[in-house]
Residue, then its C-alpha position, 0 to 999 in steps of 0.5 A: x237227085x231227089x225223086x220229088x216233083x211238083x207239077x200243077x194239073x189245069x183242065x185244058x178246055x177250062x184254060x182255053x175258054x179263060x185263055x179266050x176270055x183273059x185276051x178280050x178283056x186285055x183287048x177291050x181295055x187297050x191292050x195290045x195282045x200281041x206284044x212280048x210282055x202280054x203275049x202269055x198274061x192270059x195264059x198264066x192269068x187262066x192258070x192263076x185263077x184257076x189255083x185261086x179258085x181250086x177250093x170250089x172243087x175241095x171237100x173241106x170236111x173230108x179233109x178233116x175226117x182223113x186226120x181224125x184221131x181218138x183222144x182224151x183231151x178236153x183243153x183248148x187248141x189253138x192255131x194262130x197266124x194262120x196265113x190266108x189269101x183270097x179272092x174277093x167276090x164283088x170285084x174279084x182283088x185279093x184280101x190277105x191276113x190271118x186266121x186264129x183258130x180253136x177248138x175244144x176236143x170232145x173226144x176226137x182231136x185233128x191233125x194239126x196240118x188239116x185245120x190250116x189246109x181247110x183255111x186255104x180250102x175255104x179261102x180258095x174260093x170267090x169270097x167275103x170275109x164274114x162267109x169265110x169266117x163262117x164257113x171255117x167254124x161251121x166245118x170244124x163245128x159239124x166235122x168234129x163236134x167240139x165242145x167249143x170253136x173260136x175263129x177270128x180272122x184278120x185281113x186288108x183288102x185289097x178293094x179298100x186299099x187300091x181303089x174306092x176309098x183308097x185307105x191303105x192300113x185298114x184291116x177287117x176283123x171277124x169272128x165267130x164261137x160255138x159251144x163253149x166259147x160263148x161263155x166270155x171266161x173262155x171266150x177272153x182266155x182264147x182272145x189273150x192267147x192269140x194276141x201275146x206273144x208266148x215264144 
């Protein structure tokens, strides 16, 4: 038998008040509360947004400071196909895509896991793709002091998609480069590297 367990901790007074506030929105658009399908949707939609959301309590830099490591490595590493999932801030649907990262070490080098944790960290929280896209290449930008940073990032959204103008396959892209991939030699071998396949 194995010893490992998975359990997910809510603050109770926290559920019970979005427990309330889920029931009354069921409530004011016609919802019966009380029948067999909805009778625990506030309860799981308070759990739920609560998981969307943990990234408000998540101190992304100090994520990345716990995996630090002293290397004399001056070259390029990337994360691409990063996946990430959001919430957007004016109407509170997800958008979903991909994250492709790099960084220039200068000196320290990451654990690999902790730039895909601060993604989740950073998108874990009301967002807008560009605040996004910046919050991740300042993070990495302040915490270890690369030579250089590339983010781009990739999305549909779900408030395009399923409600105003309604256009199913459109995807955002964003970026932003510091140091080194502001010079349009690295910048373009970043933007080849992410979009081949090398596998």
């Amino acid at each position: 038998m194995s010893s490992y367990r998975y359990f997910e901790e809510y603050d109770q007074p926290v559920t019970d008040n979005l427990v309330d506030n889920y029931s009354n929105i069921l409530r004011t658009i016609g919802e019966d509360v009380s029948r067999e399908g909805i009778l625990k949707t506030p309860e799981r939609a308070a759990k739920a947004m609560q998981f969307l959301t943990s990234g408000n309590c998540q101190d992304p830099e100090k994520i990345l400071k716990s995996a630090m490591f002293a290397e004399a490595y001056h070259d390029m590493v990337i994360i691409k196909d990063i996946e990430l999932y959001s919430l957007c801030e004016h109407h509170i649907l997800p958008f979903f895509g991909k994250a492709h990262i790099a960084y220039i070490p200068d000196g320290y080098i990451v654990g690999l896991s902790k730039i895909p944790r601060i993604v989740d960290v950073f998108a874990r929280r009301l967002q807008v793709q560009e605040r996004l896209t910046h919050d991740i290449l300042e993070c990495i930008n302040n915490t270890l002091k690369p030579k250089g940073v590339a983010v781009v990032i990739e999305a549909s959204h779900m408030c395009m998609m399923m409600r105003g103008v309604q256009k199913q396959n459109s995807v955002t892209t964003t970026s932003g480069f510091r140091g080194q991939f502001e010079a349009i030699e690295t910048r373009n071998e970043f933007l080849k590297l992410i979009s081949s396949d090398l596998a």
